[in-house]
C-alpha positions as CSV (number, residue, x, y, z in Angstrom):
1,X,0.0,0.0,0.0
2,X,1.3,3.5,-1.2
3,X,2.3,6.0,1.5
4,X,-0.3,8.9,1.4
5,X,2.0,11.6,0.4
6,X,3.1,9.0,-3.0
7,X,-0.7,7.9,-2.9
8,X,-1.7,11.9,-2.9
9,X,1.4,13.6,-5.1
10,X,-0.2,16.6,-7.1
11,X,-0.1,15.5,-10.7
12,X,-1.1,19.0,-12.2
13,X,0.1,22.6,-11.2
14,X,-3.9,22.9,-9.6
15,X,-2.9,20.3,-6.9
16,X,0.6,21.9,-6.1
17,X,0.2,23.0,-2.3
18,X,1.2,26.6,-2.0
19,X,4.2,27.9,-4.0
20,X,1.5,30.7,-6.5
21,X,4.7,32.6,-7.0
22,X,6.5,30.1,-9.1
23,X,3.4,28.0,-10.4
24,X,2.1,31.6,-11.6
25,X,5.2,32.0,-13.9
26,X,5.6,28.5,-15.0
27,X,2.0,27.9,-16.0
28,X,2.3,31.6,-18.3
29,X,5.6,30.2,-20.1
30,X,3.3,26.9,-21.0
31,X,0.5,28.6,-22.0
32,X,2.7,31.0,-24.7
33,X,5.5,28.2,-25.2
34,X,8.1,30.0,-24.3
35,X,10.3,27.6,-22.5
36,X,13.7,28.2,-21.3
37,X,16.3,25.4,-21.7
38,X,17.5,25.0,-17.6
39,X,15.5,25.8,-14.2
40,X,17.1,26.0,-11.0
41,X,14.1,24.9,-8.3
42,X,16.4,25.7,-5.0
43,X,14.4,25.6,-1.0
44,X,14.3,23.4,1.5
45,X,13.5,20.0,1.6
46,X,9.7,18.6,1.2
47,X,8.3,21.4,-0.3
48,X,7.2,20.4,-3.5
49,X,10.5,21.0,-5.8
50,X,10.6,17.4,-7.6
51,X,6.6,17.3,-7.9
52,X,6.8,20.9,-9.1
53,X,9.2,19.5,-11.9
54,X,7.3,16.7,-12.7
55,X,4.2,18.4,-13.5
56,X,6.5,20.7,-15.5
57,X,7.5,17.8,-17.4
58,X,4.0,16.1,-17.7
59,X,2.6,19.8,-18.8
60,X,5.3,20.5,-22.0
61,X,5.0,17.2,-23.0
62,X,1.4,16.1,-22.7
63,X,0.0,15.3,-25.7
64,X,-3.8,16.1,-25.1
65,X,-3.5,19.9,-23.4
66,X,-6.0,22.2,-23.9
67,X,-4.8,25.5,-25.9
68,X,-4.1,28.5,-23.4
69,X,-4.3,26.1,-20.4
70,X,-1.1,24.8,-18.5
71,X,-2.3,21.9,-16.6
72,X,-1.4,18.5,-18.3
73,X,-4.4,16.1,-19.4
74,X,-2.9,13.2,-17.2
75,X,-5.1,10.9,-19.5
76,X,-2.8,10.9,-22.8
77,X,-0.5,8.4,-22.8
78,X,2.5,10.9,-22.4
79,X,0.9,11.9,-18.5
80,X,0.3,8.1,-18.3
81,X,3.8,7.3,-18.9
82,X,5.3,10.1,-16.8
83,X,3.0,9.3,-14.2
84,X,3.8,5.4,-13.5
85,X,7.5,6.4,-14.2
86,X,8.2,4.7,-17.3
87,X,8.3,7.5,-19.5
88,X,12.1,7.1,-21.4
89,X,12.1,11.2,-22.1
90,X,11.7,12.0,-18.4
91,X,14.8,10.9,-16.8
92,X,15.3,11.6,-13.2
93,X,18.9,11.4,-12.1
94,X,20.0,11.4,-7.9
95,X,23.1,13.5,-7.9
96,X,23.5,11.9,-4.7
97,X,24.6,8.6,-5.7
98,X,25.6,9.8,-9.3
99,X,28.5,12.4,-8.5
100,X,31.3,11.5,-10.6
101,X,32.2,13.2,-13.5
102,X,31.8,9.4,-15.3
103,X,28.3,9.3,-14.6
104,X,27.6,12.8,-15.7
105,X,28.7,11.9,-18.6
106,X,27.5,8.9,-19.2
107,X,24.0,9.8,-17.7
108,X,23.6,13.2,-19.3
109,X,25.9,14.6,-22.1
110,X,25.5,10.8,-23.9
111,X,21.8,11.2,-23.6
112,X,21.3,14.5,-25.0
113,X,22.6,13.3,-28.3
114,X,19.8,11.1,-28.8
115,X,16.7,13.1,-29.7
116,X,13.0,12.2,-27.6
117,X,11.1,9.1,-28.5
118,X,7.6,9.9,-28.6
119,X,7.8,13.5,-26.8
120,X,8.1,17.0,-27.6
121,X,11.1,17.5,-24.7
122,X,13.3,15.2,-23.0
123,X,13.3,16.6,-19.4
124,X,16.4,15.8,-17.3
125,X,15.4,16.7,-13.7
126,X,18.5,16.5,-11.4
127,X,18.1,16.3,-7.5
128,X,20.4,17.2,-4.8
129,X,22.5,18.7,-7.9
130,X,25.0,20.3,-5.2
131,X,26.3,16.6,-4.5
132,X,28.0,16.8,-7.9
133,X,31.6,17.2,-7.6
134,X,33.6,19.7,-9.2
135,X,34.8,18.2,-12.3
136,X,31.1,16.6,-12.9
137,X,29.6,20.2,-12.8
138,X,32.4,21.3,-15.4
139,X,31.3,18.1,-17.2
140,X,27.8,19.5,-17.0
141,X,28.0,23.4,-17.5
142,X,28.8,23.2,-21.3
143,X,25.8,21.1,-22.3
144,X,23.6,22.9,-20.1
145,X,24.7,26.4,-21.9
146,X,23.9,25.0,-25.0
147,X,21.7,22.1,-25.1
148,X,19.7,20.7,-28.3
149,X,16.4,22.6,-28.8
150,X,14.3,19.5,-27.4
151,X,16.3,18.9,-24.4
152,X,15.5,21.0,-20.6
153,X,17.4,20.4,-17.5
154,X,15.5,21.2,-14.4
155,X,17.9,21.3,-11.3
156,X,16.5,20.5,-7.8
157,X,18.9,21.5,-4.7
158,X,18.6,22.3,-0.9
159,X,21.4,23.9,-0.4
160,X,21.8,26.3,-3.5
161,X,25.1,28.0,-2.1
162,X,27.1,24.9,-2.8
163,X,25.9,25.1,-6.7
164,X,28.8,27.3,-8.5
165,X,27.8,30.6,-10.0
166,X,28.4,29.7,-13.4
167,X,25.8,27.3,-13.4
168,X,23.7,29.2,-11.7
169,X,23.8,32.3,-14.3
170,X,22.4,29.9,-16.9
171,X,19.8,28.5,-15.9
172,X,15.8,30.5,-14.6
173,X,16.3,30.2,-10.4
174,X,13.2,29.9,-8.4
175,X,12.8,29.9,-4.5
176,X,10.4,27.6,-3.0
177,X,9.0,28.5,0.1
178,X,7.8,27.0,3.4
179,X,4.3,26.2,2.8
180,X,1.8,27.6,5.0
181,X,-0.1,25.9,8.2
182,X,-3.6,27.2,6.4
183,X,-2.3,25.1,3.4
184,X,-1.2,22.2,4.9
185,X,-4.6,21.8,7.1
186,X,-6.5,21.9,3.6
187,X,-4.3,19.3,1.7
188,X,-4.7,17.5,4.8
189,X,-8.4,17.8,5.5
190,X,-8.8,16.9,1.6
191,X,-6.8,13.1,2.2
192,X,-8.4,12.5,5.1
193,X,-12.0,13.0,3.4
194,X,-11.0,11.0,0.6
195,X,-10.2,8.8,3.2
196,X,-13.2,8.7,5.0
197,X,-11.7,9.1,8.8
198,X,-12.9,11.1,11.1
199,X,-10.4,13.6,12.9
200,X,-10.7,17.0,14.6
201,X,-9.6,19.5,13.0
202,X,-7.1,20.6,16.3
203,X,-4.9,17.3,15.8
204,X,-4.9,18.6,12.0
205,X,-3.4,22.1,13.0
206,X,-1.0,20.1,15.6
207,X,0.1,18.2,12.8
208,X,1.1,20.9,10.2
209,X,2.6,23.3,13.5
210,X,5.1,20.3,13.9
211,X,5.8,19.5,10.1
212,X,7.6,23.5,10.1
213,X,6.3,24.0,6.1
214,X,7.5,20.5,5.2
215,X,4.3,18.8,3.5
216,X,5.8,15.1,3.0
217,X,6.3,15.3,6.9
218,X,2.8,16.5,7.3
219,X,1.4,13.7,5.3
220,X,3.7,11.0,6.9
221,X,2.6,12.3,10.6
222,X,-0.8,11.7,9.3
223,X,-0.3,8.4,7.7
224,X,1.1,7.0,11.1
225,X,-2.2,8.6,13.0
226,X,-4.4,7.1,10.1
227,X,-2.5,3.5,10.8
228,X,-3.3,3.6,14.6
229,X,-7.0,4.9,15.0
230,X,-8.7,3.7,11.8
231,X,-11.1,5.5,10.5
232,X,-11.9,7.8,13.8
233,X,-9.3,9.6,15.5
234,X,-9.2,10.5,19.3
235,X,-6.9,12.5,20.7
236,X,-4.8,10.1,22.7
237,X,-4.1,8.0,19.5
238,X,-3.1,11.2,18.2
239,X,-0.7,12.1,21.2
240,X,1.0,8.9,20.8
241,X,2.5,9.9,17.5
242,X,3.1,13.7,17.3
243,X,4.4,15.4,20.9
244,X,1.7,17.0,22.6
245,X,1.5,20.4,22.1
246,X,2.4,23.0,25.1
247,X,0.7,26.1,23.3
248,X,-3.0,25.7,25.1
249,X,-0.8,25.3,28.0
250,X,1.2,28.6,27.3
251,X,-2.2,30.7,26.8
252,X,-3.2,29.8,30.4
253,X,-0.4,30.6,31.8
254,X,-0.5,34.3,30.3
255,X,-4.0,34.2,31.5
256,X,-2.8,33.3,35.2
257,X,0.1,36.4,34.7
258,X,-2.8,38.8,33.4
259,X,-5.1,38.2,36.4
260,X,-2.0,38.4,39.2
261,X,-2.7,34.8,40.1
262,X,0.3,33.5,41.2
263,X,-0.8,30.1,42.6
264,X,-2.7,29.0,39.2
265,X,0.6,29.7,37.2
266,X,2.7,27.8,39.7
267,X,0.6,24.8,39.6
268,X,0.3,24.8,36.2
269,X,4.7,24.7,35.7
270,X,4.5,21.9,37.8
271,X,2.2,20.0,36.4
272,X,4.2,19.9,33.4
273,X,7.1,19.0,34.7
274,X,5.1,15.9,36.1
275,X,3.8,15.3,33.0
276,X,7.4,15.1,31.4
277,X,7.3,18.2,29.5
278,X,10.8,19.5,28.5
279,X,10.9,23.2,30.3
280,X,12.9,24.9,27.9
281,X,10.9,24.1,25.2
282,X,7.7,25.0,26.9
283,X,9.7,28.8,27.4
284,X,10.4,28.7,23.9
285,X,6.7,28.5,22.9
286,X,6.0,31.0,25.8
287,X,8.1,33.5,24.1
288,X,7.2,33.0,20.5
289,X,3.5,33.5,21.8
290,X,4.5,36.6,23.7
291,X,6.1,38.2,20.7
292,X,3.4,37.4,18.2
293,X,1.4,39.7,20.5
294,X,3.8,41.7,20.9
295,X,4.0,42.1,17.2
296,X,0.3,42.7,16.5
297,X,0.3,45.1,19.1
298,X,3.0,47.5,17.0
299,X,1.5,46.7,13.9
300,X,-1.0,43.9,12.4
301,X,1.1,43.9,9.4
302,X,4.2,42.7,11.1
303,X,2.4,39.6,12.0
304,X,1.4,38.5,8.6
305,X,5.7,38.8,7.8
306,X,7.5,37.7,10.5
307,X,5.4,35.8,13.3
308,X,4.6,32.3,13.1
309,X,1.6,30.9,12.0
310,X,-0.1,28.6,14.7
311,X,-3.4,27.6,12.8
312,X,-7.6,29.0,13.1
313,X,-7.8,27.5,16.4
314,X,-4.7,28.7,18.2
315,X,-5.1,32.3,16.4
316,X,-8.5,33.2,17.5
317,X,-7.4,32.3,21.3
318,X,-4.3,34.6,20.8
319,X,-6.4,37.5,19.5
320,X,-8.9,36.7,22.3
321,X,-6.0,36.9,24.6
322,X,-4.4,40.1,23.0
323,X,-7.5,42.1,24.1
324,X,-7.0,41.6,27.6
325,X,-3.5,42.8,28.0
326,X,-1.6,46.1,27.4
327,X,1.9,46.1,24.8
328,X,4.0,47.4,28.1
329,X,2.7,44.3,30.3
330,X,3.7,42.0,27.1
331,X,7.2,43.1,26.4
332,X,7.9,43.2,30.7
333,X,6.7,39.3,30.4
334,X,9.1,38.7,27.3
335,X,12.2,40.5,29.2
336,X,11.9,38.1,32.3
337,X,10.9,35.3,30.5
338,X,13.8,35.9,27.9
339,X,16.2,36.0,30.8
340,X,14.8,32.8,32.6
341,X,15.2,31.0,29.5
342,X,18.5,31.8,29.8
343,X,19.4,30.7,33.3
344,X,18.0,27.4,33.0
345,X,20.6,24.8,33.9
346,X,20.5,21.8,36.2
347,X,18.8,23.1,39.0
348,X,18.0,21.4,41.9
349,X,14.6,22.4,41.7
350,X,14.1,23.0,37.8
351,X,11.5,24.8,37.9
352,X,11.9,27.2,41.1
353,X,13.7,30.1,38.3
354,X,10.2,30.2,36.5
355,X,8.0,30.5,39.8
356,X,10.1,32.5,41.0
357,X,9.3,34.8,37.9
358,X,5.5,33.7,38.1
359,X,5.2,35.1,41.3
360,X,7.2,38.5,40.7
361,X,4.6,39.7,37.8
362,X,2.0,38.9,39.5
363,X,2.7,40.8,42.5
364,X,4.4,43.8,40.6
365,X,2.0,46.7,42.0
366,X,2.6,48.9,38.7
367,X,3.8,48.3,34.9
368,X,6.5,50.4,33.7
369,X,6.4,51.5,30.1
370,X,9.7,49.4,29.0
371,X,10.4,51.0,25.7
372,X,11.8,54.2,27.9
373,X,14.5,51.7,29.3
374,X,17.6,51.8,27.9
375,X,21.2,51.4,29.0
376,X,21.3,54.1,31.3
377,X,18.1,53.5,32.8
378,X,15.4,55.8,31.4
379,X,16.1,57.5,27.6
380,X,18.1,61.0,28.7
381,X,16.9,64.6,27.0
382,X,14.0,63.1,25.3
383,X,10.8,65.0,26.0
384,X,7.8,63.0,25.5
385,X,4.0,63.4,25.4
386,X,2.0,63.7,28.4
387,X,1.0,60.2,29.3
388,X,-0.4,58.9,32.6
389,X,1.2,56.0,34.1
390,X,-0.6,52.5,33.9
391,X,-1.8,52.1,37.6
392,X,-2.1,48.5,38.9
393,X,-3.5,48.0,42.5
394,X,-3.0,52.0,43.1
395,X,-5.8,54.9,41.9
396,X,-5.4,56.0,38.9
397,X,-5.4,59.5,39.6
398,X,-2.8,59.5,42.0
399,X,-0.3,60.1,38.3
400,X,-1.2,61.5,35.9
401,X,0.8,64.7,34.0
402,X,-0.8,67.2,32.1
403,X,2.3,68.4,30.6
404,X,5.1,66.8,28.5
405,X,7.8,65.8,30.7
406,X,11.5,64.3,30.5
407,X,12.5,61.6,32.0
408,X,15.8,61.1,33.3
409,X,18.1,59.0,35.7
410,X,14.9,57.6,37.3
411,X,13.7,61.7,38.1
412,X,10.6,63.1,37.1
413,X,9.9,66.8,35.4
414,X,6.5,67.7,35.3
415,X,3.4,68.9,37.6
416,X,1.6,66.9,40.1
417,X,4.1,65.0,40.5
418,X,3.3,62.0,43.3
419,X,4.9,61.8,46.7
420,X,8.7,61.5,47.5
421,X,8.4,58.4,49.2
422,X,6.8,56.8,46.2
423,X,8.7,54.4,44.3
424,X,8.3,52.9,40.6
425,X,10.0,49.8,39.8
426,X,12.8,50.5,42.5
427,X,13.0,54.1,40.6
428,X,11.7,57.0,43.5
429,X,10.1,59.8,41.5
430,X,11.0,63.4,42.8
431,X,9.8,66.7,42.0
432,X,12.6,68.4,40.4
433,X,11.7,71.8,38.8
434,X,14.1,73.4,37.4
435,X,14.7,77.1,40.0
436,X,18.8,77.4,39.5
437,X,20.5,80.2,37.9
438,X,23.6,80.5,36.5
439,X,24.9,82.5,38.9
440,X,24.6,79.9,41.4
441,X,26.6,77.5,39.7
442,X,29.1,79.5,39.2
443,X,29.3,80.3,42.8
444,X,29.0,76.7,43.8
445,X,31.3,74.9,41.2
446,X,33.5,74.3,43.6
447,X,31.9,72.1,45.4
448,X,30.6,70.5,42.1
449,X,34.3,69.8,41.6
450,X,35.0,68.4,45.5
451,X,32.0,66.3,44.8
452,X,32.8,64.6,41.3
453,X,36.5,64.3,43.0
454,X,34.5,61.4,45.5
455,X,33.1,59.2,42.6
456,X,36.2,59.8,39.8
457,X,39.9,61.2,41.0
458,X,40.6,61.8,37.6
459,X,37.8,63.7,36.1
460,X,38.6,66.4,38.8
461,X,41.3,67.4,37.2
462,X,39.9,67.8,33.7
463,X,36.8,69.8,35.1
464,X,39.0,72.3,36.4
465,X,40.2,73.9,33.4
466,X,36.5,73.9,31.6
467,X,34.4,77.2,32.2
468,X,30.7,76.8,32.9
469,X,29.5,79.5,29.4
470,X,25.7,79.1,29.8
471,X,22.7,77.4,31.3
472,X,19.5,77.1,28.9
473,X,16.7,76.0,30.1
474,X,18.4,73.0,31.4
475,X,21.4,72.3,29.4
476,X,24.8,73.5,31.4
477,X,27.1,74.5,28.4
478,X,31.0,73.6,29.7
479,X,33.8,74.9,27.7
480,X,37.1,73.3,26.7
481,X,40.0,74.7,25.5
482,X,41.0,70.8,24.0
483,X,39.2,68.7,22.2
484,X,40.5,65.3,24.3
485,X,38.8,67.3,27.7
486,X,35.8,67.5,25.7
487,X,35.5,64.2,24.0
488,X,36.4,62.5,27.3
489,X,33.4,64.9,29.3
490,X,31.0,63.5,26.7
491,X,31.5,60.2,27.0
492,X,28.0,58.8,28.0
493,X,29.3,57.2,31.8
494,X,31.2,60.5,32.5
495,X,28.2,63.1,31.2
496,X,25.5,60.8,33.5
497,X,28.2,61.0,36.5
498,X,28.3,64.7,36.5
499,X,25.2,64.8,35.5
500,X,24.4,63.1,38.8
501,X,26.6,65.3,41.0
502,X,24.4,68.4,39.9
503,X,21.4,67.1,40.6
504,X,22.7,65.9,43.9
505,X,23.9,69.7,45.0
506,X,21.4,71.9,43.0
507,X,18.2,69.4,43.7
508,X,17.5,69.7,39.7
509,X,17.7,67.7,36.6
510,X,20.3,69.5,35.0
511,X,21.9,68.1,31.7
512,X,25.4,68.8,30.7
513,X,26.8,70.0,27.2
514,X,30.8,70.4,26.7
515,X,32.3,72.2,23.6
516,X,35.6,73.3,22.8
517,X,36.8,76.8,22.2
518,X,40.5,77.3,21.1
519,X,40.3,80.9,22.1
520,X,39.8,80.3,25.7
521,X,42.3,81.4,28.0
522,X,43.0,78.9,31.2
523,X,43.7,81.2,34.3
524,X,45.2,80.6,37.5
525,X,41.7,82.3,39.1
526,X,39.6,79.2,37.0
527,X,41.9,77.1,38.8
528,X,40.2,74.9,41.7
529,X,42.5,73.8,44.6
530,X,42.6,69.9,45.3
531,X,41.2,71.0,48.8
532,X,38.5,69.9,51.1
533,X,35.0,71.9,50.3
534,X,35.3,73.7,53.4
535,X,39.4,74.8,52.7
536,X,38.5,76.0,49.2
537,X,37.9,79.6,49.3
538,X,40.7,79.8,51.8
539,X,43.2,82.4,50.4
540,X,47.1,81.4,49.6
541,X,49.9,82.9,52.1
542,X,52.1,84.0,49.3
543,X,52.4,84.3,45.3
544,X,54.9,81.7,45.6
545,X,52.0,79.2,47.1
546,X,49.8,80.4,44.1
547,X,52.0,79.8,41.7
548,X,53.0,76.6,43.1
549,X,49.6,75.1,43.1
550,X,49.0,76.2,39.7
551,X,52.0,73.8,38.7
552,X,50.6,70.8,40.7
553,X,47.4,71.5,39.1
554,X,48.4,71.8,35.1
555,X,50.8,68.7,35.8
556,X,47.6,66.6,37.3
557,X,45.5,67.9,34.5
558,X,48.1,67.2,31.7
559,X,50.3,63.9,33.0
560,X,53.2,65.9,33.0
561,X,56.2,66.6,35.0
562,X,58.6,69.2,36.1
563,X,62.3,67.7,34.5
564,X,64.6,71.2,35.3
């Protein structure tokens, strides 16, 4: 008894499963006969490139076509012929077990001399071409650039990067595809009518999620169902042949996360872990799940291109699901799931890093907006529109800004802003309206510099020959008569540290922009002693003291030292 995916092989371009993009422009080259001599069909494997060819072959040689149409008649004896295998002008060659350059020729470049039998074309279709070696593709590129009218080479490969260019260049290239879960559920709901069993359409879906685009491997999983159950599946007879699937599973668990409830997610992890299912894959699906969400929450149309398809069923739940939950709960679920997936090792308890995680988003009391995160914490400088928080187990009203703000470092800028001793996320929120002037940094800088002389010894030095030009709104303008001083005060850790050290002293979010001016003339009175706050506006004894800590100053800023 045929296997169903020999017993079920499309025999016209009608029955080829998915693949429009290449059955589109084969079918219009048949209907106006204009047929090129070589076809590359290059994707992965069981997707339809050797049945693909096959028809082609049937099609340019049937005997019986209809005029303007492409698919073959399969009732001359041409499509009989073809069909069965028999037919002498179809020859089919395995470059896998024919590589040599002997066979090549032996195989092809004798066979080409002879003209067709009884067909229009004698088709050479050549799998796994990139098995041939070297010399047998050399063997092979000269009859392929110039064949006999009534001879076309079409050239199936998996791996199309091992095929050399030259080859490549002459013959028509086309990329097969993945074929799609919708597709695969129809070619397999059409065999198992035909067969007359009864199956749910679920175990269907299951089936063609597993195969990953491959239809042979969909119809062989289904075959091996078909052999156990009869003619009426259940799902246990199904569960003995394709691994049960853990995507129902995942849904509930985001359910548990989205209502807070701790205990149903916990239960549910170990559960499957006394059912035997593999943890890491079950985070795997998690993720993919939490993505496509994530995905159709940017933009629909990013779905459709780059998220998986997970058949009818699975995608109502998921857009079901989708309503219930806001895009900044779904990416916080994705970071901590991401990073759980990556700290599974060999635990003592397995699964303690994932209820562990369980029980920390469901008891978070608010929802941070993640996209503001970023290296430094929240996105510096960026003012952004006035948007309340999302409140979870607090009033809403208790946040909510009715002006832009900025966020930075963790501090907020705006009105009504909540209570000092109210945290976010580990971040406290102060009110930090901007009320400096200019004049009282200048008068203060000092003590800026004592401070920043606690966290970095070295950027002391280099602040003390920069003058503080301007302050705009809240940008601190700090000139430099070098460009190193200025490069190295831009650097991102060293503008957040001083950054920090104002907002420590002046109680405001101040932001700092350094620029050089050549023109600028260093003076001993811009100078800053390496003194204690409280010593600095002590006067020197003596010129002779000035001068000398204007030495010991320049040398500390400039690495030198005094040689005469």
């Amino acid at each position: 008894m045929a296997t169903l995916y020999r017993k079920y092989r499309p025999q016209n371009f009608t029955e080829v499963v998915g693949q429009n993009h290449i059955k589109l422009i084969l079918e219009q080259e048949i209907k106006i006969d204009k047929i090129v001599h070589a076809y590359l069909f290059c994707g992965p494997r069981a997707v339809g490139k050797t049945t693909m060819a096959r028809v082609f072959a049937k099609a340019v040689n049937c005997l019986k076509r209809k005029i303007k149409t492409a698919d073959p008649c399969n009732e001359c004896s041409s499509c009989e012929e073809i069909t069965i295998g028999r037919a002498l002008d179809v020859i089919e060659i395995d470059a896998a077990s024919h590589t040599g350059v002997d066979n090549v020729r032996e195989n092809i470049v004798a066979n080409t001399m002879v003209a067709s039998s009884c067909s229009k074309y004698k088709v050479f279709i050549i799998d796994e071409v990139h098995m041939l070696s070297i010399s047998a593709f050399n063997a092979l590129l000269k009859i392929i650039e110039e064949p006999p009218a009534f001879v076309i080479f079409i050239l199936c490969t998996t791996e199309v990067h091992k095929v050399p260019a030259t080859i490549i260049s002459r013959c028509q290239r086309f990329d097969f595809k993945r074929i799609s879960i919708s597709d695969i559920v129809k070619k397999l709901s059409y065999i198992i009518k035909s067969e007359q069993v009864k199956i749910d359409k679920t175990i269907l879906e299951e089936i063609a999620r597993y195969s990953e685009g491959h239809m042979r491997d969909a119809e062989s999983l289904l075959g091996q169902i078909v052999t156990i159950g009869g003619k009426e599946i259940t799902r246990q007879e199904a569960d003995l042949v394709i691994p049960r699937s853990n995507l129902n599973e995942v849904i509930n668990l985001i359910n548990f996360l989205i209502k807070k409830d701790a205990g149903g997610g916990i239960r549910l992890i170990n559960k499957l872990i006394d059912d035997g299912i593999d943890l890491k894959s079950f985070l795997n699906d998690l993720v993919e799940i939490l993505r496509k969400i994530m995905l159709g929450k940017i933009s629909p149309a990013l779905v459709e291109k780059l998220a998986i398809e997970l058949g009818e069923t699975m995608e109502l739940k998921i857009n079901q699901l989708s309503q219930t939950v806001t895009l900044e709960q779904i990416l916080i679920y994705l970071e901590k799931f991401i990073q759980i997936r990556g700290e599974l090792r060999g635990e003592f308890i397995q699964q303690l890093p994932v209820e562990l995680a369980i029980a920390e988003l469901s008891v978070s009391k608010v929802t941070l907006p993640n996209p503001l995160l970023s290296g430094r914490g929240f996105i510096t400088g960026k003012t952004l529109p006035a948007l309340p928080y999302q409140e979870v187990g607090l009033n809403s009203g208790e946040i909510q800004p009715s002006q832009p703000f900025i966020v930075r470092e963790g501090i907020y800028n705006g009105e009504n802003p909540p209570s000092p001793s109210l945290s976010r996320g580990g971040l406290k929120l102060t009110k930090t309206l901007l009320n400096v002037s200019f004049e009282q940094i200048i008068d203060r800088w000092n003590e800026v510099l004592a401070k920043i002389k606690q966290y970095n010894h070295s950027l002391s030095f280099i602040l003390r020959v920069c003058q503080p030009r301007s302050l705009d709104n809240d940008q601190l303008c700090l000139a430099f008569k070098y460009k190193f001083h200025r490069d190295r005060v831009s650097e991102n850790n060293i503008k957040i540290l001083v950054e920090k050290v104002l907002n420590q002293i002046f109680n405001a979010s101040i932001m700092v922009n350094a620029i050089v001016d050549e023109n600028m003339e260093v003076a001993s009175s811009k100078l800053v002693s390496d003194e204690p706050v409280e010593l600095i506006n002590k006067q020197p004894d003596s010129k002779n003291e000035n001068q000398s800590d204007l030495i010991d100053n320049l040398l500390k800023t400039f690495g030198g030292k005094v040689v005469n």
